[in-house]
Every structure is written in structure tokens, then in C-alpha cells.
One Martini backbone bead per residue (centre of mass of N, CA, C, O) as a GRO file, in nm:
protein
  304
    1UNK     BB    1  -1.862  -1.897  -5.951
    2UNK     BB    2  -1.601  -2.039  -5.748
    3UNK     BB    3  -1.394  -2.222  -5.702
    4UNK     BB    4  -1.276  -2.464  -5.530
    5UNK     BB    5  -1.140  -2.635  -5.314
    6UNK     BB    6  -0.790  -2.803  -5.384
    7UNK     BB    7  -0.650  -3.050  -5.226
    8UNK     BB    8  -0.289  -3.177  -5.184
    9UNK     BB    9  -0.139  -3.462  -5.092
   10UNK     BB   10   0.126  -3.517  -5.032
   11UNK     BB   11   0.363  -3.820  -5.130
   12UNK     BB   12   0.648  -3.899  -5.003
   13UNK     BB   13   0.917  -4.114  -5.167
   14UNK     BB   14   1.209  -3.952  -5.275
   15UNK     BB   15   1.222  -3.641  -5.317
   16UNK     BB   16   1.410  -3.437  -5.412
   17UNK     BB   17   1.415  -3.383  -5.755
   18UNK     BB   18   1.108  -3.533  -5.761
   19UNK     BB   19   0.989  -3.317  -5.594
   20UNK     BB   20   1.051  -3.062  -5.711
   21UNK     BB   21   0.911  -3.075  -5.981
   22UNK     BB   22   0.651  -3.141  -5.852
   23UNK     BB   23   0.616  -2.844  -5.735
   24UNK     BB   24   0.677  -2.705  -6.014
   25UNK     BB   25   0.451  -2.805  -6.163
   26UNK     BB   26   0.199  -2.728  -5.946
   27UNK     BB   27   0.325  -2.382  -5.975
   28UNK     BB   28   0.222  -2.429  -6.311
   29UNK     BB   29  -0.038  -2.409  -6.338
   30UNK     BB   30  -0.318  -2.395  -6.540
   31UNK     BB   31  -0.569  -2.193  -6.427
   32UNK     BB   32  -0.599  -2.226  -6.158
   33UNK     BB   33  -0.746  -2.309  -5.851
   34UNK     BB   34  -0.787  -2.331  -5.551
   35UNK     BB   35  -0.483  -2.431  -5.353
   36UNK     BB   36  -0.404  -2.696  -5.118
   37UNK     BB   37  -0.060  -2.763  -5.013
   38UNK     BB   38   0.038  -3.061  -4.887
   39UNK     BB   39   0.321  -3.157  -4.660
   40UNK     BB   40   0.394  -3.457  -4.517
   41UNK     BB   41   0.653  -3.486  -4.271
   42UNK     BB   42   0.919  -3.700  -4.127
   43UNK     BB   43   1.194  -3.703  -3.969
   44UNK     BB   44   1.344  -3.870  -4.219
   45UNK     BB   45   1.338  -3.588  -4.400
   46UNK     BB   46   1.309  -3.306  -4.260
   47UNK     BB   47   1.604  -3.162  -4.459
   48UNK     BB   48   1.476  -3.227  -4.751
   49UNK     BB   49   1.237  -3.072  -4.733
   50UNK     BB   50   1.262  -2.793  -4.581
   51UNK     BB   51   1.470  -2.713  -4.861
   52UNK     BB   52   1.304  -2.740  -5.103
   53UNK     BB   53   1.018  -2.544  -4.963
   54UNK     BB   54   1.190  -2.246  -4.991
   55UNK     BB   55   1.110  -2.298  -5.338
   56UNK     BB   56   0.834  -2.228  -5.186
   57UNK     BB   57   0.536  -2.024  -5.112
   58UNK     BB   58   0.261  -2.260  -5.125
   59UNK     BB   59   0.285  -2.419  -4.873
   60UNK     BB   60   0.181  -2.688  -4.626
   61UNK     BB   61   0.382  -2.794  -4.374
   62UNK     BB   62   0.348  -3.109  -4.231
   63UNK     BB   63   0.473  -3.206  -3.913
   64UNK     BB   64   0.531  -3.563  -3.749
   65UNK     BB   65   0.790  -3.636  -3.666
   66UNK     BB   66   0.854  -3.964  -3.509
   67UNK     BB   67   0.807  -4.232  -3.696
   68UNK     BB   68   0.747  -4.591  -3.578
   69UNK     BB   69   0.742  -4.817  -3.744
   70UNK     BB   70   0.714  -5.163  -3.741
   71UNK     BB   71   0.896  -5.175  -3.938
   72UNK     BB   72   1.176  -5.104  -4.087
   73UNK     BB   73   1.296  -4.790  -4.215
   74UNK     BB   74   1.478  -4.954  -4.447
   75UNK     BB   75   1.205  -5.095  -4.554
   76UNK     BB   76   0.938  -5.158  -4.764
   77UNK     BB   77   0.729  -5.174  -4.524
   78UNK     BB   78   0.846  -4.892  -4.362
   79UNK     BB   79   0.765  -4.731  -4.562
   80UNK     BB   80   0.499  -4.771  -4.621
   81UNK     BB   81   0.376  -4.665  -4.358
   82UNK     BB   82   0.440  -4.380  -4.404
   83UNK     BB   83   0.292  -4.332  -4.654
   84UNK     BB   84   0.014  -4.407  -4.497
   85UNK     BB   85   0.053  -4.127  -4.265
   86UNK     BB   86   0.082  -3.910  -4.455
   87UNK     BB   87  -0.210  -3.927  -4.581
   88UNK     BB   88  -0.359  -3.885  -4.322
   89UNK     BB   89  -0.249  -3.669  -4.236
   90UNK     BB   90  -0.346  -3.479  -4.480
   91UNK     BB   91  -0.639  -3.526  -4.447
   92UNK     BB   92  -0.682  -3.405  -4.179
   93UNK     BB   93  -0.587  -3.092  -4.354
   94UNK     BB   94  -0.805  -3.092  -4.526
   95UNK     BB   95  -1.026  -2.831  -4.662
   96UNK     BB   96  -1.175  -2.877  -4.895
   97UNK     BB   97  -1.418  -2.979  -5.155
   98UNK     BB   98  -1.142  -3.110  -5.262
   99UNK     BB   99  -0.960  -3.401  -5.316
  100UNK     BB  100  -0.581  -3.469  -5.359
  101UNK     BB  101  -0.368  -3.788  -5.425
  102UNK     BB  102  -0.016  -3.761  -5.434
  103UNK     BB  103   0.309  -3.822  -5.605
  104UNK     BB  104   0.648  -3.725  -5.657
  105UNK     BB  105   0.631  -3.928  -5.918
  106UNK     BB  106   0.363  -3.772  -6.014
  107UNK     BB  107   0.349  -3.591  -6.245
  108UNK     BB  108   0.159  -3.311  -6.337
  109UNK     BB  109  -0.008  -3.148  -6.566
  110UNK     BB  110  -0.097  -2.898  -6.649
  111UNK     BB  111  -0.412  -2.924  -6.656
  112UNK     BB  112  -0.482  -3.110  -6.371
  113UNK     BB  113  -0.668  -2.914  -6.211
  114UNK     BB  114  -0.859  -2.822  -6.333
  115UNK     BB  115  -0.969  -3.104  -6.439
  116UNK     BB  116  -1.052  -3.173  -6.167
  117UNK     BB  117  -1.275  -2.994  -6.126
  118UNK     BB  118  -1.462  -3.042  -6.369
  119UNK     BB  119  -1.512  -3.344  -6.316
  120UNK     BB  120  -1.670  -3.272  -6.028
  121UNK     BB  121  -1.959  -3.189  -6.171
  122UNK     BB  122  -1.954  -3.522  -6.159
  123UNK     BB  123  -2.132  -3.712  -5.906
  124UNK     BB  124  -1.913  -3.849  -5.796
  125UNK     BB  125  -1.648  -3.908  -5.573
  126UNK     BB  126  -1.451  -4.064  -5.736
  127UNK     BB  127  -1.120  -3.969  -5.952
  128UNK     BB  128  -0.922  -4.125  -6.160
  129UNK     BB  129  -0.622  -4.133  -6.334
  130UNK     BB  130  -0.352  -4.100  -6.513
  131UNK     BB  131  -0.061  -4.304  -6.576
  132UNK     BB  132   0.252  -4.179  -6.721
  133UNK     BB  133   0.514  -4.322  -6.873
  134UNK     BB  134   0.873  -4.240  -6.818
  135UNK     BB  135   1.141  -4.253  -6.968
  136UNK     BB  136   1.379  -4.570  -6.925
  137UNK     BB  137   1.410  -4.823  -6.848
  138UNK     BB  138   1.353  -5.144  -6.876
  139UNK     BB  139   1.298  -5.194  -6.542
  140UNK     BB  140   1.108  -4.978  -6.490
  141UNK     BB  141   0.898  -5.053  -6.730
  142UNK     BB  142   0.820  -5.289  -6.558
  143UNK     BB  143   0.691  -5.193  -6.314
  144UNK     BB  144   0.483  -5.029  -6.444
  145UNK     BB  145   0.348  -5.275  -6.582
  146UNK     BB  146   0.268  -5.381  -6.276
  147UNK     BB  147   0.148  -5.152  -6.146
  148UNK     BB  148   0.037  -4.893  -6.433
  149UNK     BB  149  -0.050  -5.037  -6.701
  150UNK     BB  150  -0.393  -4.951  -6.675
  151UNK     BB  151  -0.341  -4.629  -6.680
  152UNK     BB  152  -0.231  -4.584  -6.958
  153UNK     BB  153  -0.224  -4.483  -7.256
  154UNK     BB  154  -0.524  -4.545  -7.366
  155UNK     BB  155  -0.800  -4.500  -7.237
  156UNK     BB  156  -1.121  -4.508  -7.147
  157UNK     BB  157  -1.393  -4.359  -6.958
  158UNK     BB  158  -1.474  -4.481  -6.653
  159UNK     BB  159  -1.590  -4.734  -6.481
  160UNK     BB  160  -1.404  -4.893  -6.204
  161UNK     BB  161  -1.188  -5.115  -5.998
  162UNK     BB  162  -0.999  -4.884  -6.018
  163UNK     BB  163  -0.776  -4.688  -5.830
  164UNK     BB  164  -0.497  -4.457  -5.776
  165UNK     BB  165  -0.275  -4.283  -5.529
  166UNK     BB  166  -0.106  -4.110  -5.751
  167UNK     BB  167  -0.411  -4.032  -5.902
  168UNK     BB  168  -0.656  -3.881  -5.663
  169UNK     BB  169  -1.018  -3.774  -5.644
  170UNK     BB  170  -1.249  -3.576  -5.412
  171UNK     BB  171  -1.497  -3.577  -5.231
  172UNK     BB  172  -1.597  -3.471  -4.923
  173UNK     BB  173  -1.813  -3.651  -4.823
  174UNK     BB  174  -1.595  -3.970  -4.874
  175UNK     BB  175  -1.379  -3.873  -4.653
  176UNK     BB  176  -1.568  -3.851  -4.408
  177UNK     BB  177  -1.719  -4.131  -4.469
  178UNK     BB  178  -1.423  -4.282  -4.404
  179UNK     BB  179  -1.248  -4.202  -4.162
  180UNK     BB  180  -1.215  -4.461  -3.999
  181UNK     BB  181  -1.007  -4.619  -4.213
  182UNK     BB  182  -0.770  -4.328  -4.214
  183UNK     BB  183  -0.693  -4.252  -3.930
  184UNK     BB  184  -0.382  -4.340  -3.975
  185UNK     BB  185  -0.388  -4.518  -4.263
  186UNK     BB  186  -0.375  -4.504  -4.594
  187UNK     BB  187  -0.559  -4.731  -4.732
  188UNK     BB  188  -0.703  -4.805  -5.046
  189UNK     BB  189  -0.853  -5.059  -5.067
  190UNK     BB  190  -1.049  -4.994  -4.822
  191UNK     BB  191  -1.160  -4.743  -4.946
  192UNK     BB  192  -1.290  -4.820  -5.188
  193UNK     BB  193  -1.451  -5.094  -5.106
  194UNK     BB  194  -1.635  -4.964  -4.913
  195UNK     BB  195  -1.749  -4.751  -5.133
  196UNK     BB  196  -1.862  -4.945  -5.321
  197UNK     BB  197  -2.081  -5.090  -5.112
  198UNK     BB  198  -2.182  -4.788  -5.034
  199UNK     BB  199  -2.230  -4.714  -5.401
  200UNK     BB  200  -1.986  -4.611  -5.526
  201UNK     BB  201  -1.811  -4.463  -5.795
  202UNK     BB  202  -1.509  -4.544  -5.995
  203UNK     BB  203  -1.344  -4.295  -6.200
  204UNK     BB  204  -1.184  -4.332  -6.474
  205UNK     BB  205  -0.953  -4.074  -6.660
  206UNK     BB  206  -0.778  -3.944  -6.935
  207UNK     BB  207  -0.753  -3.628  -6.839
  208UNK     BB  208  -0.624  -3.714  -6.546
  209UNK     BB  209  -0.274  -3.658  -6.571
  210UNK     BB  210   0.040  -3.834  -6.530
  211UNK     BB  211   0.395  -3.846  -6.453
  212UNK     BB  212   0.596  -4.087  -6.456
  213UNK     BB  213   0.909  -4.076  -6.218
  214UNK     BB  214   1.128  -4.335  -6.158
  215UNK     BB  215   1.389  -4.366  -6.057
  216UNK     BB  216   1.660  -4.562  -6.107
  217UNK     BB  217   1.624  -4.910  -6.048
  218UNK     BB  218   1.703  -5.227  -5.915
  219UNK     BB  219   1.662  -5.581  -5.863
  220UNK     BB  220   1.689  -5.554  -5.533
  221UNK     BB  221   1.491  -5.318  -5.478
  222UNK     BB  222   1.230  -5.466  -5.662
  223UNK     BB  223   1.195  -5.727  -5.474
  224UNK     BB  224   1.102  -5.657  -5.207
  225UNK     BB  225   0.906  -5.430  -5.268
  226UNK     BB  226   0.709  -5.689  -5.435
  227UNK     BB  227   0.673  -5.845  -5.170
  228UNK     BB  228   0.549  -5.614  -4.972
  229UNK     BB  229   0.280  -5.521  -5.137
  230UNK     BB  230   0.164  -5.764  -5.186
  231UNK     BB  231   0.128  -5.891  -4.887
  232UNK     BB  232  -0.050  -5.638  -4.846
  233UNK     BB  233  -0.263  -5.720  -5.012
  234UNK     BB  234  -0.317  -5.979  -4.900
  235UNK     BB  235  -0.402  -5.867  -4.594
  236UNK     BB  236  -0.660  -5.712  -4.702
  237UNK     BB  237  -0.789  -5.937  -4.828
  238UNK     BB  238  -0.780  -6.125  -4.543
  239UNK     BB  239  -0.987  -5.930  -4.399
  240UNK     BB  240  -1.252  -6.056  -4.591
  241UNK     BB  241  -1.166  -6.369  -4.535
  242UNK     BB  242  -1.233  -6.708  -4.491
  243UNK     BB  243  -0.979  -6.971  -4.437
  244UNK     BB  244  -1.061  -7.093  -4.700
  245UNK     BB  245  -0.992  -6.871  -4.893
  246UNK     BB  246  -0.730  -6.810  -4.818
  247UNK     BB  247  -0.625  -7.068  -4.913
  248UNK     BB  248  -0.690  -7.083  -5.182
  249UNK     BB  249  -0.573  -6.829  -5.294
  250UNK     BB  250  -0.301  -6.970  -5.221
  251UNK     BB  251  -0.295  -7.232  -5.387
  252UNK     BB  252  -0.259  -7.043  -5.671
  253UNK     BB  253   0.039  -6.966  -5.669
  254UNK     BB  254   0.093  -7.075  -5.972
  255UNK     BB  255  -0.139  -6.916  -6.129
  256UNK     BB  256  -0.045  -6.591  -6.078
  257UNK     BB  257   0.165  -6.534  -6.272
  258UNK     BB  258   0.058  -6.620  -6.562
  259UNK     BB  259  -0.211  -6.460  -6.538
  260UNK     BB  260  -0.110  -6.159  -6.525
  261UNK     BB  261   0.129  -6.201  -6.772
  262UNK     BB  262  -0.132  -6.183  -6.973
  263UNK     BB  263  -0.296  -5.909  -6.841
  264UNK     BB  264  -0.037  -5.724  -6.931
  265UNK     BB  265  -0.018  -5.815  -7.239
  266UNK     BB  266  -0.310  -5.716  -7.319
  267UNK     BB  267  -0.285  -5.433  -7.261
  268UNK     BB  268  -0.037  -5.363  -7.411
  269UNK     BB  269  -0.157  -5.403  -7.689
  270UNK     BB  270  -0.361  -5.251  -7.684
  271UNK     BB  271  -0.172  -4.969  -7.622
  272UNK     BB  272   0.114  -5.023  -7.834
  273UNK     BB  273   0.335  -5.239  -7.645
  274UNK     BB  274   0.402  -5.524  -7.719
  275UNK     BB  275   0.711  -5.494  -7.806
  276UNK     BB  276   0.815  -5.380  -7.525
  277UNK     BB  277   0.705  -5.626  -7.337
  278UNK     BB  278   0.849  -5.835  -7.524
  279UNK     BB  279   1.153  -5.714  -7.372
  280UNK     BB  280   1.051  -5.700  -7.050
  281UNK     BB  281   0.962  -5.921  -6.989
  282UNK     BB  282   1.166  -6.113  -6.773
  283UNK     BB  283   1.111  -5.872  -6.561
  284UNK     BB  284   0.818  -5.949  -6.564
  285UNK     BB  285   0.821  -6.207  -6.433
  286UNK     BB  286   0.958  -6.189  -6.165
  287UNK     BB  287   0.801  -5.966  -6.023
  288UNK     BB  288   0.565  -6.141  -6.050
  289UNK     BB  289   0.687  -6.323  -5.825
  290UNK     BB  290   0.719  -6.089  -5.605
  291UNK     BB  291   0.488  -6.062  -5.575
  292UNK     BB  292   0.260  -6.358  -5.529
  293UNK     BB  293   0.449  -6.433  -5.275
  294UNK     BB  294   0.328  -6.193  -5.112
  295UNK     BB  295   0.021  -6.248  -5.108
  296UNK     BB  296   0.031  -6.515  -5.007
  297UNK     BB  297   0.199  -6.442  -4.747
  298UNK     BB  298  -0.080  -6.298  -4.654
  299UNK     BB  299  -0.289  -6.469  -4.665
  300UNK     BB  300  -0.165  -6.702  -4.415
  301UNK     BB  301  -0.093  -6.460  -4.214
  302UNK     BB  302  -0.241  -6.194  -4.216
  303UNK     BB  303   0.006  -6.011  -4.246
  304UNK     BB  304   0.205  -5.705  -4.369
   0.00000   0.00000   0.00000
């Protein structure tokens, strides 16, 4: 039988050269399956893709026009929300047997669609790979392991409790069957609280690797970056919590940045990461009490 279709839905969060990469990984896997690679973008960027588009033959370019935020759209909000409708948009065009949702900071290895496939021959729904940090500054591996220290390698695969959207794929009839949840934007943990509700399992692998690659970005980018994704996650928890629990939940906030910063900590060890982890402590304790202000003004306000 013939390998299935896989769907490859990219969301450019940096575009030029982080792009380019990504799509030159993509274009060199070995032993492809049969593969639509879908790039949705909006045009705020529609120069910087179009040009890097030329040096790839097999893209399927899908323009949304002038997207206008709710936020401003050069706030760390007003960006979140186009990569949420780019992904969506995405999934919208995506023909496959199988979907997958990844990131151009997420480069795939060589065997990344191949093991895509071999793995969804078993029955699970949802299959979430790991993100591998790529050598960076001291102040990158600290988002790294705030955001995705988690998903680094090794960890054993299995039932998980999260997978990321920078490396995760479906079965098509997963993505079918919540298309109401992420018809205009697509916010993952909406979309697999769901999944999960209704029976699914999110499988977690150690097999579909990406690296990360995040430009060396500042601590004034990256403070507001984590108090507006914070936000988010706050307000969307906050959309299934009753009044008095997200009061609860907003009063814990002096103890959410030390919970937090022990539980990457003991990750970290897992992973033979100590050292590296407590040289990077101070920017991981600053950056995690900027998401955890951020969850909590979400709690409270219920808006992202």
C-alpha cells in the first residue's frame, strides 16, 4: 500500500533565514511520504515569504490577506493571534490522511515525515514529538526550558499530559472532529483538552524530533513575550473554571513562580542538564514570574 498523505501545516513565527532552513529540512527528508506543505501567511509578511517561496518548488503558498489583531499587531498578543489564525487557515486547506502542525523555529531531522507516518500506523489520534534546543545563548536556553524543557531529550514516549504545536501531527479524523474549536484560530490546548475529554490519547515520542532554533532574542522581548502567552493560557483555563476557582487559582500567585521553577529543575536533572540549568537559574526565575503574572491577570480578567 502506498504511504498515506501528510499534511504539513507550517506557522512562520520568524520568517527569512529561520524560515529558509525549515523548508530546506523539509526538502531534504529521507525517504519522503507523499507530502502537501502548506505555508499561510498574512500580509504582514507577504514580501519575506514570497521571496524565500521562489527557492522551493513544492509549497503550496496560501495568502490570507490583511489580517487585523484584536491586539496591537506588533505586540507579542497581536502576533499570537495571527500565528493562531495561520494554523488554522492551514488546517482549513490541509488534504492529508494525516496533519502535522509545526513551527519554522522547529527544524525537522531527516527521518522526521517518514517516522511521522510509521507512528501513526498506531491507533492513537494525537502524536507529539520532542524539541531539541539548539546551542544558543544562556538567555534562549532559559525560554527553551521554560517553554519546551519538557519535550528535550530523552524522556521515555508515551500518555502524555501536553504535546507542543512547534511538533505535533494528527489523524484526520481528530482534526475533523473538533473543527469547531479551531475554525477561526487554532489554540492547542483548547483543541486537546477536548480531544482528551472525548476519549483521545495524547501520545507523546521520542522518535519525531525537531530543533529548536530561536534567534538570540533580549530579556525586553522576552518579558512581555511571557507575560501575554501566560495571559493566554490563563484565559483559557479560565474559560472552563467557575468564578471562585479562578479567584483560587489567581490567589496562588506567590507560589506559582517557585512551583514552576522546581519542576523545571527536577526535568532538568532527569535530563543531565543541572549544571547548565542552574547557570541559566536567574533568567529562568525573572522570565517564569513573567509568564506566571501573566496566567494570573488572565484568571482574573478572563480575557487574553
Amino acid at each position: 500500500m502506498s504511504a498515506p498523505l501528510l499534511s504539513v501545516v507550517v506557522t512562520i513565527v520568524d520568517g527569512g533565514t529561520v524560515l529558509r532552513d525549515f523548508l530546506q529540512a523539509l526538502d531534504r527528508q529521507q525517504d519522503p511520504p507523499p507530502m502537501q506543505i502548506i505555508v499561510p501567511y498574512d500580509e504582514s509578511i507577504a514580501a519575506d515569504v514570497e521571496a524565500t517561496a521562489r527557492m522551493f518548488s513544492r509549497l503550496e503558498l496560501l495568502p490570507l490577506g490583511k489580517i487585523t489583531p484584536a491586539r496591537p499587531i506588533e505586540s507579542a498578543a497581536g502576533q499570537h493571534e495571527l500565528y493562531d489564525r495561520r494554523r488554522s487557515a492551514g488546517l482549513h486547506a490541509a488534504k492529508g490522511d494525516l496533519i502535522a502542525i509545526v513551527e519554522d523555529r522547529g527544524v525537522p531531522r531527516a527521518n522526521w515525515a517518514r517516522t511521522a507516518v510509521r507512528l501513526h500506523e498506531q491507533p492513537f489520534g494525537v502524536i507529539g514529538g520532542a524539541i531539541e534546543g539548539a546551542p544558543g545563548t544562556m538567555l534562549n536556553w532559559a525560554f527553551y526550558v521554560c517553554d519546551f524543557g519538557r519535550y528535550g531529550l530523552p524522556f521515555e514516549s508515551g500518555t502524555a499530559d501536553w504535546v507542543s504545536d512547534v511538533n505535533v501531527t494528527y489523524k484526520r479524523r481528530v482534526i475533523d472532529q473538533t473543527r469547531e474549536l479551531w475554525r477561526e484560530r487554532f489554540r492547542e490546548p483548547i483543541v486537546h483538552w477536548a480531544l482528551i475529554e472525548r476519549g483521545e490519547t495524547l501520545h507523546l515520542s521520542s522518535e519525531l524530533v525537531v530543533e529548536h532554533r530561536r534567534p538570540p532574542a533580549s530579556l525586553w522581548v522576552l518579558l512581555p513575550e511571557r507575560f501575554h502567552w501566560g495571559r493566554l493560557f490563563g484565559h483559557i483555563r479560565a474559560m472552563h473554571l467557575s468564578l471562585p476557582r479562578r479567584l483560587a487559582y489567581a490567589a496562588m500567585w506567590p507560589l506559582l513562580s517557585p512551583m514552576l521553577f522546581v519542576r523545571h529543575a527536577r526535568t532538568q536533572h532527569r535530563k543531565g542538564n543541572f549544571g547548565r540549568f542552574l547557570r541559566a537559574s536567574p533568567a529562568v526565575g525573572v522570565l517564569l514570574v513573567a509568564w506566571t503574572s501573566g496566567e494570573v491577570w488572565g484568571y482574573l480578567t478572563n480575557r487574553s
